[in-house]
MILOFI-726368 format. One record per residue: residue in one letter; chain; x, y, z of N, C-alpha, C in turn. Coordinates in pm, 1 decimal. Layout:
REC   code   unit        n_X        n_Y        n_Z       ca_X       ca_Y       ca_Z        c_X        c_Y        c_Z
REC      a      A          X          Y          Z          X          Y          Z          X          Y          Z
...
This chain:
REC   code   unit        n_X        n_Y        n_Z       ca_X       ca_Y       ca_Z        c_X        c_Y        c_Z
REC      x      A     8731.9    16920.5    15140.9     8861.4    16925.5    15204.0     8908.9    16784.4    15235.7
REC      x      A     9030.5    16744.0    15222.6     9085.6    16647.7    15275.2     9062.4    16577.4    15394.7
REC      x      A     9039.6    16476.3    15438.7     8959.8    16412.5    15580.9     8833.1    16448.8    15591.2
REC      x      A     8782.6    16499.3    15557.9     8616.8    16552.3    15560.3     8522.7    16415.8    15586.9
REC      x      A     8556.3    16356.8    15529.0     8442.2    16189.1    15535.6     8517.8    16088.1    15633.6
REC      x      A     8618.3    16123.0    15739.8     8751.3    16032.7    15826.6     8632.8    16037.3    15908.5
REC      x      A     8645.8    15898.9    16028.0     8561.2    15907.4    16109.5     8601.0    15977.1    16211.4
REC      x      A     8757.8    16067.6    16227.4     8778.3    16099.1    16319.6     8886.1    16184.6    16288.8
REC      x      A     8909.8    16304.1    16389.1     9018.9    16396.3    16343.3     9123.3    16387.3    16411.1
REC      x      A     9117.8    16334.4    16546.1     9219.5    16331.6    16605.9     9284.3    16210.9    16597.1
REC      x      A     9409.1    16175.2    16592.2     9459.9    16056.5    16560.3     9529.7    15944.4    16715.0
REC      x      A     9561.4    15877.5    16724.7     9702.5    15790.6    16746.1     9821.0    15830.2    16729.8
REC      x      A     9924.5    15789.7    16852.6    10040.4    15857.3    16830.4    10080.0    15750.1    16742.6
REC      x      A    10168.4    15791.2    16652.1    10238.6    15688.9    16524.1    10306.8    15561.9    16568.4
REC      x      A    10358.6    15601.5    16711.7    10436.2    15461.6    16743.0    10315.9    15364.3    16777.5
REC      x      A    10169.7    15406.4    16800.8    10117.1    15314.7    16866.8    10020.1    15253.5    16764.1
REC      x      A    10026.9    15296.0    16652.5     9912.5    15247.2    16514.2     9944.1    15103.2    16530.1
REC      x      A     9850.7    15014.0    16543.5     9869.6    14873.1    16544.7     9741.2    14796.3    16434.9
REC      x      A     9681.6    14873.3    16404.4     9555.4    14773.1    16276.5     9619.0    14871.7    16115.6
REC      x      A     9597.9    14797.8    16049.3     9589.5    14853.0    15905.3     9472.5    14918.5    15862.7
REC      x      A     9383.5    14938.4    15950.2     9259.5    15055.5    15947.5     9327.6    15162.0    15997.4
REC      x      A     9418.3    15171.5    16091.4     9414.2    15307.9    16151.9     9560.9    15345.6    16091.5
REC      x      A     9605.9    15292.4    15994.7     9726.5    15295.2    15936.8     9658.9    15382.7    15809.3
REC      x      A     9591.8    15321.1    15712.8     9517.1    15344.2    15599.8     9419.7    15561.3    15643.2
REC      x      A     9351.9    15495.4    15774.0     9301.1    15674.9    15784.3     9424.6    15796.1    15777.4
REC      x      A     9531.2    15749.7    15844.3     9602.2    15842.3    15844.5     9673.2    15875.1    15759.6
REC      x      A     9656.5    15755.1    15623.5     9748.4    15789.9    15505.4     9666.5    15812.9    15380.4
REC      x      A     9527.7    15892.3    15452.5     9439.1    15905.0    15364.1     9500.7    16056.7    15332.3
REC      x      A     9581.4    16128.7    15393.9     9617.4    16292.2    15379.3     9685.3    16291.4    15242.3
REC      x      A     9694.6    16404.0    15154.6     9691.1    16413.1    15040.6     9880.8    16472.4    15072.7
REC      x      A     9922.4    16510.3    15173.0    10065.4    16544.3    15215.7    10090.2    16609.7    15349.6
REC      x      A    10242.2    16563.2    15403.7    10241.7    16612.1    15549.2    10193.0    16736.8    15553.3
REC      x      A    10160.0    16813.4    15503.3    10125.9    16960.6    15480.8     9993.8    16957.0    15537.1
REC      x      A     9929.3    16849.1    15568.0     9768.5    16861.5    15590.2     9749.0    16861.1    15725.4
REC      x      A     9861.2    16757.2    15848.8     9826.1    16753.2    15939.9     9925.5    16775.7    16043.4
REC      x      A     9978.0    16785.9    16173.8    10045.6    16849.1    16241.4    10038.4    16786.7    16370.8
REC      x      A    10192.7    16767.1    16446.5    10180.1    16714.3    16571.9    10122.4    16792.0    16665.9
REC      x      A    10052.7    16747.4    16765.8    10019.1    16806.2    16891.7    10007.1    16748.2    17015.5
REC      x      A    10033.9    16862.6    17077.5    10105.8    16821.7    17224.7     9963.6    16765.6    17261.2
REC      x      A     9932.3    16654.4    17370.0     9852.9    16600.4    17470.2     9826.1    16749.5    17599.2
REC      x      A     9966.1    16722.5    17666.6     9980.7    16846.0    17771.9    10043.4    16927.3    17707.3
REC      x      A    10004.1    17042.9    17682.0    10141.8    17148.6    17572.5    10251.2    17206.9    17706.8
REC      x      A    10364.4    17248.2    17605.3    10482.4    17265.5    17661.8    10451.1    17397.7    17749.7
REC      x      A    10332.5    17515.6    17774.1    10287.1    17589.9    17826.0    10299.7    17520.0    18024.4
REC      x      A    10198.9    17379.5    17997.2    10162.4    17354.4    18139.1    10290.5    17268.4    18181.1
REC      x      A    10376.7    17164.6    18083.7    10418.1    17090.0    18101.0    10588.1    17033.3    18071.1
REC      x      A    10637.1    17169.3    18034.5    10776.6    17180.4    17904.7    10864.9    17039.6    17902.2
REC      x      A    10795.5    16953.8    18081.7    10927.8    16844.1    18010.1    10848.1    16739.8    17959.1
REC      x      A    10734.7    16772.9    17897.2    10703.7    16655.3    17835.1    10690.8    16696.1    17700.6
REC      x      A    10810.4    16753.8    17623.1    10787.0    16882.5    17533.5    10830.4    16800.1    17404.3
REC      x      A    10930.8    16667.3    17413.2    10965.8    16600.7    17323.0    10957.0    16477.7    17343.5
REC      x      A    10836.3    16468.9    17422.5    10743.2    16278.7    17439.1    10673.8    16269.3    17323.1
REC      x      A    10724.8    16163.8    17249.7    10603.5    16152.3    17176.1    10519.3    16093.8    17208.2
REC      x      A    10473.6    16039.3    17348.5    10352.0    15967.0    17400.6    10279.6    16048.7    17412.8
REC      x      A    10328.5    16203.0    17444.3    10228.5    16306.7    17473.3    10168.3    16380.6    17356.9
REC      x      A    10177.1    16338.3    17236.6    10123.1    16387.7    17137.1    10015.4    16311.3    17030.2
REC      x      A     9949.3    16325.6    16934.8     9912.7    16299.7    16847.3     9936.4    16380.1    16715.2
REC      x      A     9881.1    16322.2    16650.8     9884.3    16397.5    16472.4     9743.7    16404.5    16488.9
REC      x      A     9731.5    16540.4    16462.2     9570.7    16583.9    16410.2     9590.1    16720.1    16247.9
REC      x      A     9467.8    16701.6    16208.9     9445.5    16767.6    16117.0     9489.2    16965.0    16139.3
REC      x      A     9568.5    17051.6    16031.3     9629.7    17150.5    16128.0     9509.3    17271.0    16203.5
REC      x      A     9433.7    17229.6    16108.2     9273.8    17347.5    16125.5     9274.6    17314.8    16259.0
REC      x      A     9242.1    17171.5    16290.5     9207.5    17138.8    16429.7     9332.7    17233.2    16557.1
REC      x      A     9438.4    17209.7    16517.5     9514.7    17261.9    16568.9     9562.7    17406.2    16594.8
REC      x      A     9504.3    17455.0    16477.1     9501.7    17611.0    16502.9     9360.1    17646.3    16620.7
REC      x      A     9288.5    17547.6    16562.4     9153.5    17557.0    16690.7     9217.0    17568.9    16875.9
REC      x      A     9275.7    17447.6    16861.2     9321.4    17422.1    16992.2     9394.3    17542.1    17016.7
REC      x      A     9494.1    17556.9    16979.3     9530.2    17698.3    17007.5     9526.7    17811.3    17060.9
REC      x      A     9367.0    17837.3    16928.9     9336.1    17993.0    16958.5     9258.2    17975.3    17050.0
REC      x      A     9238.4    17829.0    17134.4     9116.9    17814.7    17230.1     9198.0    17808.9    17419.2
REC      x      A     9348.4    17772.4    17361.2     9419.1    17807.7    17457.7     9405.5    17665.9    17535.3
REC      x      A     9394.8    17572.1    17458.8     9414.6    17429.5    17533.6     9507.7    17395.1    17519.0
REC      x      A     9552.9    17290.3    17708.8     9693.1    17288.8    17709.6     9690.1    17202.3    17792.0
REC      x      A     9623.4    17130.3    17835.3     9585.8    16974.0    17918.3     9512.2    16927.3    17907.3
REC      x      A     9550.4    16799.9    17920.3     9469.6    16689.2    17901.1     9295.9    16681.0    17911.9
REC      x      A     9279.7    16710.2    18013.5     9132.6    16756.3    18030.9     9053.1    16779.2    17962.2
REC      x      A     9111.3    16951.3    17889.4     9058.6    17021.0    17805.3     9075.8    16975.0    17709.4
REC      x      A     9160.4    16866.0    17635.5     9213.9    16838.6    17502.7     9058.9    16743.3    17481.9
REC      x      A     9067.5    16671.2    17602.6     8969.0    16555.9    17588.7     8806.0    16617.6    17643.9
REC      x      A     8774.2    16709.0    17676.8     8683.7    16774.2    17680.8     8641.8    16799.6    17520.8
REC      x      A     8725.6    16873.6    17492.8     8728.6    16962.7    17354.7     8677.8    16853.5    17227.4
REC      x      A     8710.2    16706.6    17239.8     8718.9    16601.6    17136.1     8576.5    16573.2    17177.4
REC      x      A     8556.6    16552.2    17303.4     8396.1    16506.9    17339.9     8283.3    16607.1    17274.4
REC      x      A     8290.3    16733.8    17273.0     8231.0    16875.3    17245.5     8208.4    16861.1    17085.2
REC      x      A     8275.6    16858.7    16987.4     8342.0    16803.9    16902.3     8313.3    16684.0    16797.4
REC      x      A     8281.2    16625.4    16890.1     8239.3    16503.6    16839.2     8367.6    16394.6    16783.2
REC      x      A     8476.1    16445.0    16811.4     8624.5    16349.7    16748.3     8648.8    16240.0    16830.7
REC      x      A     8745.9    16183.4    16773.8     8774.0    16034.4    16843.7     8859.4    16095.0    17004.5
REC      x      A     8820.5    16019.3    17083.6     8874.6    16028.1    17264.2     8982.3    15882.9    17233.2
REC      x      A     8974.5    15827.4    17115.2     9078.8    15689.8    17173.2     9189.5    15739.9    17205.4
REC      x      A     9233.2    15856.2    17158.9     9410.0    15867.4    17205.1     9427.0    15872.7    17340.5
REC      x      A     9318.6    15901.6    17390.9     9328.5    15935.5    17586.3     9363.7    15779.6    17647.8
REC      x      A     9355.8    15652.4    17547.6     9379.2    15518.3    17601.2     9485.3    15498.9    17613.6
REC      x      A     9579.7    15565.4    17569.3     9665.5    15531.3    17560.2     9800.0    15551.1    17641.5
């Protein structure tokens, strides 16, 4: 599958990509079709942060159907869930 060998699934929000490494992982996707924005706090706990894009990342959509059906919707849990997981926590730096 596509990203399978990425060191990481969860990404950087786009405005904040600043190395040509973390430019290059994310344009390793074969088409936007592969990966999908997601909310940080979803619009469930948080609706006015519903069109921040600080509050989001691009992650892979599998991942995102995960989050989902797992009913995560803050921060906490987002960053719980990445630790569990084993995915990258850098977006929480930000």
């Amino acid at each position: 599958m596509i990203g399978d060998n990425l060191p990481a699934v969860i990404y950087y929000p786009l405005e904040k990509i600043s190395t040509k490494n973390e430019l290059e992982v994310i344009s390793t996707f074969a088409k936007d079709s592969d990966v999908k924005f997601a909310h940080i706090e979803s619009v469930v706990v948080n609706p006015f942060k519903a069109l921040d894009l600080d509050n989001g990342v691009i992650i892979l959509k599998n991942i995102h159907a995960n989050l989902t059906r797992l009913n995560i919707h803050t921060f906490e849990q987002l960053y719980l869930f990445c630790k569990e997981n084993h995915y990258s926590t850098d977006w929480a730096n930000y």
